[in-house]
Backbone as a chain_set.jsonl record, in Angstrom:
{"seq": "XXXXXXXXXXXXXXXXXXXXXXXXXXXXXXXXXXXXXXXXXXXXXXXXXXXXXXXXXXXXXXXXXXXXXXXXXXXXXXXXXXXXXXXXXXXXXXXXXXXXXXXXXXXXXXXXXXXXXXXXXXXXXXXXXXXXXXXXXXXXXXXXXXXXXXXXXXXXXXXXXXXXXXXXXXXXXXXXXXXXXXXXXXXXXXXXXXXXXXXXXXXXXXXXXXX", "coords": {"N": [[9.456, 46.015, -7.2], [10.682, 45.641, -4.124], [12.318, 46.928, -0.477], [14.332, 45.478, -0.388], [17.143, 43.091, -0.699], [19.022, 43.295, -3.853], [21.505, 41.549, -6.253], [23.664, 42.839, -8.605], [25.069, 44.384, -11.421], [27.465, 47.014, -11.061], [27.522, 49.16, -12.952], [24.509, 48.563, -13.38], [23.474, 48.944, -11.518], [23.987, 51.685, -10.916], [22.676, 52.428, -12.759], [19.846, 52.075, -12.171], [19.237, 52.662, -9.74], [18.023, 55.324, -9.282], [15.906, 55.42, -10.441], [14.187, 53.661, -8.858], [13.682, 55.371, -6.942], [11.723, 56.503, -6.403], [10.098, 54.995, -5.646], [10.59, 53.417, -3.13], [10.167, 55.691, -1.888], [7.464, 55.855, -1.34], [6.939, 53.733, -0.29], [8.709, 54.289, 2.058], [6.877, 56.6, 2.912], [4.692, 55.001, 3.571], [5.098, 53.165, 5.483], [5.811, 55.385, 7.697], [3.391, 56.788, 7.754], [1.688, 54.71, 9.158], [2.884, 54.403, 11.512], [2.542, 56.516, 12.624], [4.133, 58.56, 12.91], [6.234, 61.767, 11.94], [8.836, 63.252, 10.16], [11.56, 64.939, 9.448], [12.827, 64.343, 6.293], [15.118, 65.928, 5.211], [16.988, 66.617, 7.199], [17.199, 63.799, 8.067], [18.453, 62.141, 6.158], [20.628, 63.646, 5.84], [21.996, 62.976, 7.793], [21.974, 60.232, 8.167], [23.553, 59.879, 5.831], [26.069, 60.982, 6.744], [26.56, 59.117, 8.705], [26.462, 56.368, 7.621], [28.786, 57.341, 6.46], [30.848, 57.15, 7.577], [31.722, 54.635, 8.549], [31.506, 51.319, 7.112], [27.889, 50.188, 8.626], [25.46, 48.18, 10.778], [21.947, 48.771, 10.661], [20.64, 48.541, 12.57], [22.689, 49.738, 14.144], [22.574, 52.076, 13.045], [19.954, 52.83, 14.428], [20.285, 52.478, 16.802], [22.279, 54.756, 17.137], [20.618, 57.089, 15.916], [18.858, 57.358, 17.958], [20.025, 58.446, 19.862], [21.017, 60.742, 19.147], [18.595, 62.112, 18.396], [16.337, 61.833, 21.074], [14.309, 62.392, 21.475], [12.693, 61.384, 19.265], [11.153, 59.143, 17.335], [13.522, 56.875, 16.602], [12.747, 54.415, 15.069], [11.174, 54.92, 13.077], [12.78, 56.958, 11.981], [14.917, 55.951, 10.867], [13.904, 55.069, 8.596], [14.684, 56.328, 6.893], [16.865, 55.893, 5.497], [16.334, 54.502, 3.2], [16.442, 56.521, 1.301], [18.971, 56.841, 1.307], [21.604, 55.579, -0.961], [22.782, 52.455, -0.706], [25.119, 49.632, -0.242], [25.56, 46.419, 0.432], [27.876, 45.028, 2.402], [29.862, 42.352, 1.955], [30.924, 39.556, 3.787], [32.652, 37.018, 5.742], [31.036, 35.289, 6.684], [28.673, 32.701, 6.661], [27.137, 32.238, 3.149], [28.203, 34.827, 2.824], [27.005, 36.756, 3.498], [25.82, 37.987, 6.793], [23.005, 37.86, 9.044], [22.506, 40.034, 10.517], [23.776, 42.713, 8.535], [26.224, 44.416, 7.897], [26.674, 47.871, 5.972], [26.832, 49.919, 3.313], [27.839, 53.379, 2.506], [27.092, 53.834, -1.35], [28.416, 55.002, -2.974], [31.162, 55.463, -2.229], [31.853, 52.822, -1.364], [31.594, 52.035, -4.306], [33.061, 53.561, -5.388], [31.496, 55.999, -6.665], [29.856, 57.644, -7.904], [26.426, 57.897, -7.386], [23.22, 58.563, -7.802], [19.983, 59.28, -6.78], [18.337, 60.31, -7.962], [16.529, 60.611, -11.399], [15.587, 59.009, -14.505], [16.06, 55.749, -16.151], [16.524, 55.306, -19.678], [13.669, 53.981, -21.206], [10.927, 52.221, -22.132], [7.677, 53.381, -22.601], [4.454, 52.438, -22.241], [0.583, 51.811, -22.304], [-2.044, 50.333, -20.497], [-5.079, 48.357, -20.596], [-6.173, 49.781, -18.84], [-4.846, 52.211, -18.692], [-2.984, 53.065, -17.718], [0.115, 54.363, -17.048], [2.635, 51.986, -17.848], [6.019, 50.456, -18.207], [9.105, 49.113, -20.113], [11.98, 47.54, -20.897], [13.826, 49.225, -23.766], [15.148, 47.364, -25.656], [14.123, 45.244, -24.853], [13.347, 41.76, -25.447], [9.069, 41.206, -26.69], [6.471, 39.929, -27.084], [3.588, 39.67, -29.849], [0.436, 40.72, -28.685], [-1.33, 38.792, -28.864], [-0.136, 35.923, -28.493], [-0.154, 32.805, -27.458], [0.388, 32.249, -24.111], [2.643, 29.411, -22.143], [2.193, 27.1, -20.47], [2.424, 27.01, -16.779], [4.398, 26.227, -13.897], [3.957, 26.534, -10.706], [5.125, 27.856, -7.589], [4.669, 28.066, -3.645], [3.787, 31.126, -2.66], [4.847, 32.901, -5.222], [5.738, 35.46, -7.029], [4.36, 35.613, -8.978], [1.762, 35.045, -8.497], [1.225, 36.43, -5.92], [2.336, 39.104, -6.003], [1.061, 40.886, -8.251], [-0.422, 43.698, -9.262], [-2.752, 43.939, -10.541], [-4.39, 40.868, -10.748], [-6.081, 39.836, -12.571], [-5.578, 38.822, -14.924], [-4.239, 36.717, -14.88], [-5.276, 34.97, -13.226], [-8.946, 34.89, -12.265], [-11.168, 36.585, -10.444], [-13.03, 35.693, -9.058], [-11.863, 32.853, -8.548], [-9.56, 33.57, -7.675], [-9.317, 33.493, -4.346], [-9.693, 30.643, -3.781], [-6.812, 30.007, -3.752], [-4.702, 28.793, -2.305], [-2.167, 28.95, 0.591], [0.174, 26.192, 0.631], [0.273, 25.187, -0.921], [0.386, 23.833, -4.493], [0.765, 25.268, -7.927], [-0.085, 25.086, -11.252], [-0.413, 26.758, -13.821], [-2.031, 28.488, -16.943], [-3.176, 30.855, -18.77], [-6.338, 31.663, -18.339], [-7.04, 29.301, -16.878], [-6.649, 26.896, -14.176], [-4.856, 24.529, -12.555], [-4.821, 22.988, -9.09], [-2.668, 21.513, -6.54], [-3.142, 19.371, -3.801], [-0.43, 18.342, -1.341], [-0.279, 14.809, -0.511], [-0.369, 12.555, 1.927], [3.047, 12.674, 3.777], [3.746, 14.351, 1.697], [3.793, 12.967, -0.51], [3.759, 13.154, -3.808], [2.443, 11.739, -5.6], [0.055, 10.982, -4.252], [-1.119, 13.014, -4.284], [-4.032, 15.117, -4.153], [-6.194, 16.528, -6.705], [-7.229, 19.578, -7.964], [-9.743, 21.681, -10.332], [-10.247, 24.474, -12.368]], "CA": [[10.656, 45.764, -6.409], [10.435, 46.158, -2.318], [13.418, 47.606, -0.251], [15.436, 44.203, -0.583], [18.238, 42.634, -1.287], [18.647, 42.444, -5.018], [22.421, 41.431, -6.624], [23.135, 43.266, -9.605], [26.689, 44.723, -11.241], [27.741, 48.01, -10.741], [26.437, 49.539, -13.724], [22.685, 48.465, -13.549], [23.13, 49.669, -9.658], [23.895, 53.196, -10.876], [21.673, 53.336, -13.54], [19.03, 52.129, -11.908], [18.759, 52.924, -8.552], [17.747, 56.347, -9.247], [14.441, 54.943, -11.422], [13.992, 52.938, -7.6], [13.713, 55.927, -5.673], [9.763, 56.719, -6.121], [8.726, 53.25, -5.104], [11.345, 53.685, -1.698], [9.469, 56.824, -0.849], [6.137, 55.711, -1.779], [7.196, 52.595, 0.879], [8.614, 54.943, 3.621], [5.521, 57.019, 3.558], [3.58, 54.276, 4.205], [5.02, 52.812, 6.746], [5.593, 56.177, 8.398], [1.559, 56.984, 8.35], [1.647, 53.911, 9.652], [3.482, 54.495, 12.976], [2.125, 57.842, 12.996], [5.299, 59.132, 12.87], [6.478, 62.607, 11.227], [10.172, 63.363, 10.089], [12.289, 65.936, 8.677], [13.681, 64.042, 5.755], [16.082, 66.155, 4.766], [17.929, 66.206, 8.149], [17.806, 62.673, 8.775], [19.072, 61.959, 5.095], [22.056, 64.226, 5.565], [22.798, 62.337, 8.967], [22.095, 59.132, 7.308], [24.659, 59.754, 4.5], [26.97, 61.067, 7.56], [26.662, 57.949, 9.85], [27.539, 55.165, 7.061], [30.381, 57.454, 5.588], [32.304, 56.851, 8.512], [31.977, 53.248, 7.862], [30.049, 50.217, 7.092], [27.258, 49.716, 10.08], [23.67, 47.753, 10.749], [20.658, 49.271, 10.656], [20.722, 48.242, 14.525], [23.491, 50.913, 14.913], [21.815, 53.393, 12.806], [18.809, 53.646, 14.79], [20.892, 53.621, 17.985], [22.769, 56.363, 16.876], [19.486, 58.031, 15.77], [18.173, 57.406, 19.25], [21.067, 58.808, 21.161], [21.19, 62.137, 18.644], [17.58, 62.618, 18.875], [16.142, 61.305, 22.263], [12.738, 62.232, 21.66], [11.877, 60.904, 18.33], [11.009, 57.378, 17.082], [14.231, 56.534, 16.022], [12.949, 53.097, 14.011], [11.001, 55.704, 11.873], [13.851, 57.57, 11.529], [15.762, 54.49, 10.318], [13.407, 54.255, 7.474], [15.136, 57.901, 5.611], [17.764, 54.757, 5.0], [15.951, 54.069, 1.355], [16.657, 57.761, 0.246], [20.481, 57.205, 1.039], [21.674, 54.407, -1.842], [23.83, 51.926, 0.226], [25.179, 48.623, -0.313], [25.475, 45.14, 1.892], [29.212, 44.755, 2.706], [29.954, 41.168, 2.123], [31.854, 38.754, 5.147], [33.072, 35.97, 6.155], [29.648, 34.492, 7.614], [27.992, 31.793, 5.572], [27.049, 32.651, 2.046], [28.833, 36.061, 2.636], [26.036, 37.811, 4.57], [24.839, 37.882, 8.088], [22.098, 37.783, 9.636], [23.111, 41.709, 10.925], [24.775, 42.695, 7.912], [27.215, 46.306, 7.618], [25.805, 48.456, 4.881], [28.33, 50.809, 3.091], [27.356, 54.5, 1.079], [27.035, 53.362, -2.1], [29.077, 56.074, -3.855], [32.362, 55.257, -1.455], [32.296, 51.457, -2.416], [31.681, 51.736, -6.034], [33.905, 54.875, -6.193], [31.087, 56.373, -8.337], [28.495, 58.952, -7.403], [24.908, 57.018, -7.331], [22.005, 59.22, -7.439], [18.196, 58.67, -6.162], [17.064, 60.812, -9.306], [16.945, 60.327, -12.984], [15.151, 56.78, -15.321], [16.747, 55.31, -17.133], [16.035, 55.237, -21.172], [13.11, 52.907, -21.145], [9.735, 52.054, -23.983], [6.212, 53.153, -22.188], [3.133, 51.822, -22.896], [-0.995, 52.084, -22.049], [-2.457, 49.309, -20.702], [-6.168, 48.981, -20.994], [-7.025, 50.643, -17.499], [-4.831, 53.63, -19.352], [-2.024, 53.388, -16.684], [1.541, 54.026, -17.672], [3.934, 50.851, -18.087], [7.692, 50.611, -18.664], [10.066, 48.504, -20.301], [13.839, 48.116, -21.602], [13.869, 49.905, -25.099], [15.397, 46.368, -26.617], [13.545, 43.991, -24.571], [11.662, 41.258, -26.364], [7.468, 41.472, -26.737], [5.596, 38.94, -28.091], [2.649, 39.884, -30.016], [-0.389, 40.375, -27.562], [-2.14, 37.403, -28.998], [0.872, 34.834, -28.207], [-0.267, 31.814, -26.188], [1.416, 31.772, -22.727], [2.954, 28.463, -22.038], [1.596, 26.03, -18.719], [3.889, 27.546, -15.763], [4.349, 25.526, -12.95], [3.414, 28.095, -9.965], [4.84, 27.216, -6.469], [4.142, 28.448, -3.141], [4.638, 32.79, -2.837], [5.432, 32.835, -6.542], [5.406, 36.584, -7.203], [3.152, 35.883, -10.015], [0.325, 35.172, -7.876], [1.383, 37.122, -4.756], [2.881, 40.528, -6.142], [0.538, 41.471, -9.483], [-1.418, 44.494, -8.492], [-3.722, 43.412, -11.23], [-3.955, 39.285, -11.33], [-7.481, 39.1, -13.294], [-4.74, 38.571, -16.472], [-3.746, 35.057, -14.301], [-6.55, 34.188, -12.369], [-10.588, 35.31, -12.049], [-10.969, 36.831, -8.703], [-14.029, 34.996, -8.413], [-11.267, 31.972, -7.825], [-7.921, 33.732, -6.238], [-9.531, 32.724, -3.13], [-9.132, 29.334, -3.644], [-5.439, 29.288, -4.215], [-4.139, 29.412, -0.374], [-0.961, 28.732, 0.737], [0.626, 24.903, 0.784], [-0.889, 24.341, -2.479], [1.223, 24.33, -5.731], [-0.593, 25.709, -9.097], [-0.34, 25.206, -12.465], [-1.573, 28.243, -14.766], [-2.014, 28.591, -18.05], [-3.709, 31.59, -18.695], [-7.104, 31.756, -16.912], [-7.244, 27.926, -16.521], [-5.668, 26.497, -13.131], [-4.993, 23.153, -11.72], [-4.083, 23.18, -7.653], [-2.363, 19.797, -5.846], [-2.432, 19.24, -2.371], [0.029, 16.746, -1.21], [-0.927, 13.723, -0.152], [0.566, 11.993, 3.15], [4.544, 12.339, 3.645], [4.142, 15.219, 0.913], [3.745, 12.13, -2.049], [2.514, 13.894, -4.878], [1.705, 10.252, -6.467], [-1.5, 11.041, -3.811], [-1.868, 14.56, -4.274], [-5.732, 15.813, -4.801], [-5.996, 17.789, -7.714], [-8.667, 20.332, -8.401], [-9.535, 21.986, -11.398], [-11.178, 25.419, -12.436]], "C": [[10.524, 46.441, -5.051], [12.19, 46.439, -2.744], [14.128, 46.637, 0.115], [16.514, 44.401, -0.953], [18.179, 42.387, -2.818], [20.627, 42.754, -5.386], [22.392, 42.107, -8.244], [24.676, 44.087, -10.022], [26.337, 46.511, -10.992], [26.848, 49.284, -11.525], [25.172, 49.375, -14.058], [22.756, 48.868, -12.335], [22.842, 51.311, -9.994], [23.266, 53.765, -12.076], [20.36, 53.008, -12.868], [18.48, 52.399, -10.874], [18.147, 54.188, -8.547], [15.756, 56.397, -9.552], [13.878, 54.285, -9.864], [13.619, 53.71, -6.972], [12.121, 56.266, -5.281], [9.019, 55.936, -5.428], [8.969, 53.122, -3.875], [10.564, 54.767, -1.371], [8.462, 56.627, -1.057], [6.205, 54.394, -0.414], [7.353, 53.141, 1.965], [7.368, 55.719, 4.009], [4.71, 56.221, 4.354], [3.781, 53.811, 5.074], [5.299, 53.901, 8.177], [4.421, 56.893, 8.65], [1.537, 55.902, 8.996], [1.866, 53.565, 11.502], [3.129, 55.96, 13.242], [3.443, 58.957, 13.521], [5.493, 60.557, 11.385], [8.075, 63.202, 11.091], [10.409, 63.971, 9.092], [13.021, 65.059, 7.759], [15.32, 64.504, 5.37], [17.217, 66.207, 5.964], [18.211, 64.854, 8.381], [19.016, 62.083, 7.222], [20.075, 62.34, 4.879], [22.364, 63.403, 6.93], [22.884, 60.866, 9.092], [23.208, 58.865, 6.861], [25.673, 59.928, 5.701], [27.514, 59.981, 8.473], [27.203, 56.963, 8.583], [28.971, 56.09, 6.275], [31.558, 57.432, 6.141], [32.725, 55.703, 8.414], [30.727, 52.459, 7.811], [28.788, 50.211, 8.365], [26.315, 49.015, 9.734], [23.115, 49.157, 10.586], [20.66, 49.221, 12.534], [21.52, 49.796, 14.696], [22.928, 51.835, 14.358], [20.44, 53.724, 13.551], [19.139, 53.431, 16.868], [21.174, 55.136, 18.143], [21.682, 57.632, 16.35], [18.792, 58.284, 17.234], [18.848, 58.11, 20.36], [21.006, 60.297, 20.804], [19.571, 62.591, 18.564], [16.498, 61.565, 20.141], [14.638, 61.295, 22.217], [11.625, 61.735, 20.661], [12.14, 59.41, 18.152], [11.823, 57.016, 15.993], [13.985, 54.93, 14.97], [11.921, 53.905, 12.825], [11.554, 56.467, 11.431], [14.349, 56.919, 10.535], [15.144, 54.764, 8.675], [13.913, 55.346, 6.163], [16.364, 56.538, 5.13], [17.521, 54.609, 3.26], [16.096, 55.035, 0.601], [18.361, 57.942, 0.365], [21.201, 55.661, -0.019], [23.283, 53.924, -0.967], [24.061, 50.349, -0.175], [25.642, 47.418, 0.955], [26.804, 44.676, 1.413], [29.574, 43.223, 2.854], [30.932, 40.725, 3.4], [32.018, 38.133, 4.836], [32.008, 34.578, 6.505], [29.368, 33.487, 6.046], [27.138, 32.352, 4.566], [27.365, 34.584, 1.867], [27.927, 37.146, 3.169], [25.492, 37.624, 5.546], [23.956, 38.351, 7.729], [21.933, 39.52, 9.835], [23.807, 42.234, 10.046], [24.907, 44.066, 7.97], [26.45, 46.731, 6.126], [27.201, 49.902, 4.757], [27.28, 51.952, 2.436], [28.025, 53.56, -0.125], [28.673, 53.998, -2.976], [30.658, 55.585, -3.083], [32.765, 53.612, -1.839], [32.082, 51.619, -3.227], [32.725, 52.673, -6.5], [33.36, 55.454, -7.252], [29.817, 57.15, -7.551], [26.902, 57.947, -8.014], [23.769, 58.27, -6.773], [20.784, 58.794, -7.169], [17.644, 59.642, -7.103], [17.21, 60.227, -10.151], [16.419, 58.95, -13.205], [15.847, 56.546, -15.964], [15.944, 55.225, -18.629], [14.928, 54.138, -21.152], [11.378, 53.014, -22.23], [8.735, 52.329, -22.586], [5.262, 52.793, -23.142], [1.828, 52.142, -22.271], [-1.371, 50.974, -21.552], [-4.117, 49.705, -21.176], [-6.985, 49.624, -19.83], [-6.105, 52.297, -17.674], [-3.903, 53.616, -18.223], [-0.558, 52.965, -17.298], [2.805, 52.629, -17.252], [5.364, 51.139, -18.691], [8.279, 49.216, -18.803], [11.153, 48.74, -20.773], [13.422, 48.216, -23.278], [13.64, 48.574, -25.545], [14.44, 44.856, -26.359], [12.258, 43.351, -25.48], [10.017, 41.274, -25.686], [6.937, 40.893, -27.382], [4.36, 39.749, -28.325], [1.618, 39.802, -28.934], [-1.034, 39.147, -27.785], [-1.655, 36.117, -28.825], [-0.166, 34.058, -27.058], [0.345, 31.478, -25.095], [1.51, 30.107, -22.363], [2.806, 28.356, -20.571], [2.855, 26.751, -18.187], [3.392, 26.756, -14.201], [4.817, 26.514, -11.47], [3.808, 27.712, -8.647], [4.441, 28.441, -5.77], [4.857, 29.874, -3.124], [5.44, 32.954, -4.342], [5.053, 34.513, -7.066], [4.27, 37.013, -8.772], [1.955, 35.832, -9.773], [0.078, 36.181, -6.893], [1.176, 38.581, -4.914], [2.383, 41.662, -7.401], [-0.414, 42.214, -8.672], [-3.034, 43.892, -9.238], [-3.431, 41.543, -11.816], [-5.17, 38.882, -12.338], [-6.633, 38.472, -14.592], [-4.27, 37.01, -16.132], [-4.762, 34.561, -13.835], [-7.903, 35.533, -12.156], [-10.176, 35.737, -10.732], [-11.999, 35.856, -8.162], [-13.241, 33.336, -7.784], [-10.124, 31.898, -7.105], [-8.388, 32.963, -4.952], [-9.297, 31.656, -2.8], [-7.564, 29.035, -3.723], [-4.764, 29.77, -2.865], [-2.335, 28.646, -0.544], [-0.689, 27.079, 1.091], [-0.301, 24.297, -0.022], [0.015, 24.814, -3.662], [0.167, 24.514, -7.124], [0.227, 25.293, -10.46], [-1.259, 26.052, -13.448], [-1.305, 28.012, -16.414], [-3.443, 29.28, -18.69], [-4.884, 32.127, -18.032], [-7.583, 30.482, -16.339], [-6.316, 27.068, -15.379], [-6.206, 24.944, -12.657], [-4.426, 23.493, -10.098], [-4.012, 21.591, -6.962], [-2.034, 20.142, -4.584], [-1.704, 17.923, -1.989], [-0.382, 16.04, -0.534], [-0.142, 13.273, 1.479], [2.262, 11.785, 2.987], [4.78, 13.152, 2.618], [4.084, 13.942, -0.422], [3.338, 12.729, -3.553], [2.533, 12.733, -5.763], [0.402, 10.371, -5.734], [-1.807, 12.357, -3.395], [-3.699, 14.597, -4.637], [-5.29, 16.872, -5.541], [-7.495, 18.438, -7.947], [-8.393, 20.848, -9.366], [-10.398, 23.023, -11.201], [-10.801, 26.08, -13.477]], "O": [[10.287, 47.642, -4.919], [12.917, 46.389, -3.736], [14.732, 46.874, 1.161], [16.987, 45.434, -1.428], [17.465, 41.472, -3.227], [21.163, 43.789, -4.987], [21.422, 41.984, -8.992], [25.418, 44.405, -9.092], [25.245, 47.049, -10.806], [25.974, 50.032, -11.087], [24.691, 50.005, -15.0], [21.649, 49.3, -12.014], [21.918, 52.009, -9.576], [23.216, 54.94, -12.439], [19.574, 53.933, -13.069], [17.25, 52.436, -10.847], [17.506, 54.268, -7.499], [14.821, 57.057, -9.098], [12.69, 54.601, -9.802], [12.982, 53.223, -6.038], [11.554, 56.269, -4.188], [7.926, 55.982, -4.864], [8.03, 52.773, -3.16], [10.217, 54.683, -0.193], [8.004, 57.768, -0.987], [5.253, 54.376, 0.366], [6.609, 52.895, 2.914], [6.838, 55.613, 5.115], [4.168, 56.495, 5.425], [2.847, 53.773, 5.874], [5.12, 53.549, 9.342], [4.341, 57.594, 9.659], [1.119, 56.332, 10.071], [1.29, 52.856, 12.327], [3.592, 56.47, 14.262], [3.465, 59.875, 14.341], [5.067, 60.425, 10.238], [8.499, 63.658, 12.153], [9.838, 63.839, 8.01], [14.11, 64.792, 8.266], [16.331, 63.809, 5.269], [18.35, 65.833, 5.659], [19.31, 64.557, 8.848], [20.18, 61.715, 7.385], [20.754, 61.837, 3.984], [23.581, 63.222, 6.891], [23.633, 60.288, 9.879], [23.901, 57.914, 7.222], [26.328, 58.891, 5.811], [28.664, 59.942, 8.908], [28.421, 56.782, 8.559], [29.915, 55.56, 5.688], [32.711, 57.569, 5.732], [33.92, 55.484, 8.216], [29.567, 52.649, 8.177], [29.468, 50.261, 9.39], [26.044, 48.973, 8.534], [23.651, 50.255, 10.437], [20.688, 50.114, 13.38], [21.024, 50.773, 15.258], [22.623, 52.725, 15.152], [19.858, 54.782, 13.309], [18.553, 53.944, 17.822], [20.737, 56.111, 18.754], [21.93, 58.837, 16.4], [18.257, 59.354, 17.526], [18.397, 58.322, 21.485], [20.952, 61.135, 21.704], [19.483, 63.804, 18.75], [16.009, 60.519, 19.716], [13.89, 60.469, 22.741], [10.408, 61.629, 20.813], [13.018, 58.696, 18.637], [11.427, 56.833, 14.842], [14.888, 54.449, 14.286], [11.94, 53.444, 11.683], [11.112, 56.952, 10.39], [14.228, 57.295, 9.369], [15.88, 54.661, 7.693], [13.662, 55.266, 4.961], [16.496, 56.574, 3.907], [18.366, 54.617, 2.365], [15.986, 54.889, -0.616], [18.995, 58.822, -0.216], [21.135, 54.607, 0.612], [24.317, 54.541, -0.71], [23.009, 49.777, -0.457], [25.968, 47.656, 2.118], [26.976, 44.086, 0.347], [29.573, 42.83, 4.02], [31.643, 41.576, 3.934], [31.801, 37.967, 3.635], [32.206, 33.364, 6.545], [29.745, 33.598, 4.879], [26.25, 33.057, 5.045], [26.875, 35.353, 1.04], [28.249, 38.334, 3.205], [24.445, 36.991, 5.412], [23.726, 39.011, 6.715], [21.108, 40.108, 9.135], [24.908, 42.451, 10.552], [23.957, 44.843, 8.073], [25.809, 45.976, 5.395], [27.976, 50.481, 5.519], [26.186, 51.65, 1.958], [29.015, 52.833, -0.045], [29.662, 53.389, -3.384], [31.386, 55.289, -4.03], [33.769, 53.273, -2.467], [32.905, 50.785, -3.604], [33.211, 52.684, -7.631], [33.891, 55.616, -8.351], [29.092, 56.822, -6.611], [26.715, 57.503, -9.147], [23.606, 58.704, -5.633], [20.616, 57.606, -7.444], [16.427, 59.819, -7.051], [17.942, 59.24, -10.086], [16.621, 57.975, -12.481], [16.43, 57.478, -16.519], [14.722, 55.075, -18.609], [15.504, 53.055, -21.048], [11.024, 53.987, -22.895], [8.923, 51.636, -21.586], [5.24, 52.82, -24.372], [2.032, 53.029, -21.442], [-0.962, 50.127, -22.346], [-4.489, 50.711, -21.779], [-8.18, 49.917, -19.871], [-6.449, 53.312, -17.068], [-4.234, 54.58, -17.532], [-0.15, 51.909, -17.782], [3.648, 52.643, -16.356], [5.639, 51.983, -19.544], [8.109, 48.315, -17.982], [11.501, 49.873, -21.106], [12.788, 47.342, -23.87], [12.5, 48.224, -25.849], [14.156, 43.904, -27.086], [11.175, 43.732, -25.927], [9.78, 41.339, -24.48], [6.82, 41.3, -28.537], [3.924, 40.455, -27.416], [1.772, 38.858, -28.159], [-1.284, 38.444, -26.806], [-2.423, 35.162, -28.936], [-0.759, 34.572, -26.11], [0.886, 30.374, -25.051], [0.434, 29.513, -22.301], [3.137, 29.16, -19.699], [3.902, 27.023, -18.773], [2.299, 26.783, -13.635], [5.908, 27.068, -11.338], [2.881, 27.078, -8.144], [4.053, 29.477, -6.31], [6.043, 30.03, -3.416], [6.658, 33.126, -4.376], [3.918, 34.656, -7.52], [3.756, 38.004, -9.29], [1.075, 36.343, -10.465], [-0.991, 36.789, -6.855], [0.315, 39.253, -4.346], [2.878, 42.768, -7.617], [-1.068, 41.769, -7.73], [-4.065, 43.551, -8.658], [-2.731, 41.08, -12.716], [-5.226, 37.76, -12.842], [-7.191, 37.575, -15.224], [-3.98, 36.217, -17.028], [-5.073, 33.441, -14.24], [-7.742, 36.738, -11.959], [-9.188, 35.401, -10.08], [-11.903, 35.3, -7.068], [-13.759, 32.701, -6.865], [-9.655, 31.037, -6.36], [-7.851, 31.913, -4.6], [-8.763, 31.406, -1.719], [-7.153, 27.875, -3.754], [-4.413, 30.903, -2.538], [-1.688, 28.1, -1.438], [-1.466, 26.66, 1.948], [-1.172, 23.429, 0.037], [0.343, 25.993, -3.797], [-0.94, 23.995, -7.261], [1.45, 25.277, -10.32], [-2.458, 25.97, -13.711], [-0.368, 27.363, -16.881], [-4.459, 28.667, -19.016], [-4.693, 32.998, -17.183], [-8.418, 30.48, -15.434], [-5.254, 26.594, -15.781], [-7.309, 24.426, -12.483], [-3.534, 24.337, -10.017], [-4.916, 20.761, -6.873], [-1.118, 20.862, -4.187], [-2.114, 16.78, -2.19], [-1.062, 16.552, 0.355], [0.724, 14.028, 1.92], [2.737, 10.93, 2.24], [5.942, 13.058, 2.224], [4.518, 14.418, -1.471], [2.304, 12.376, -4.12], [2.691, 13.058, -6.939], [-0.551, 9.928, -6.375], [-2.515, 12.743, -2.465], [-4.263, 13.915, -5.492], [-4.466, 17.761, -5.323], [-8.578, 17.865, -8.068], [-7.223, 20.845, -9.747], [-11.226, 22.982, -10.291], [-11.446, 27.058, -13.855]]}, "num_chains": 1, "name": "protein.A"}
């Protein structure tokens, strides 16, 4: 899970956002080596929490107002202490209830409920076979490992191809390469079909490959 938008009720917000917070600072690091930027978290994080508790704002105004209160630092790496303060997207009026620019509230002030960035939630680990710890929900179902995965019809940016750190479990590496973008897939386990459409997008004259 990136530092998105995700919808979700109240209670999975405040149990889980806390389990979220490793992967948010494991994200701001990087993009703060990135800009070669260095920042006092804990000041900007208390002036963070201070700037939306006056009210909703952008991100725009928070890294004004970072730019005006410190003049000499790189207020859009400032901005980024944002993922250690838990905040939500203030719905409107605008079309499907969120701008483009949308206000961002403390979390804890709209929910009327204290939201922490520590603590996991109750959850089953596991091993895989590179010996790296996995997590799931206690109750959630688990098919036997030997279950046959059923054909999945794969379009384009499908976080099953895109977002697996490890895809050898979907696809060979020796053929990721082949699966580019404006190409739809069909998987079924390490066996892939790919269709390009045909003229006018037809897929009655798609080319299909196989591997």
């Amino acid at each position: 899970m990136r530092a998105t938008l995700h919808v979700m009720t109240t209670t999975d917000y405040i149990a889980m956002r806390g389990a979220m917070q490793p992967m948010l600072t494991g994200g701001m690091e990087s993009i703060l080596r990135g800009r070669g930027a260095a920042v006092d978290l804990e000041i900007i994080e208390v002036e963070a929490r201070k700037f939306f508790g006056k009210s909703a704002a952008t991100f725009d105004a928070l890294r004004d107002h970072f730019k005006a209160k410190f003049p000499d630092s790189d207020e859009r790496a400032m901005a980024y202490a944002r993922t250690h303060v838990p905040l939500v997207q203030v719905p409107t009026d605008a079309p499907w209830a969120f701008p483009a620019a949308a206000d961002f509230a403390l979390a804890d002030r709209w929910l009327s409920k204290k939201v922490s960035t520590v603590g996991t939630p109750s959850l089953a680990t596991f091993r895989d076979a590179r010996k790296r710890e996995l997590f799931d929900l206690p109750d959630a179902p688990r098919p036997d490992e030997a279950t046959e995965a059923p054909v999945r019809f794969v379009p384009d940016f499908d976080n099953l191809v895109l977002s697996h750190d490890d895809r050898s479990r979907i696809i060979t590496d020796a053929h990721r390469g082949r699966v580019t973008l404006k190409t739809c897939r069909c998987a079924r386990r390490s066996s892939w079909t790919a269709w390009s459409p045909g003229p006018g997008n037809r897929n009655e004259s798609a080319t299909r490959r196989y591997w």
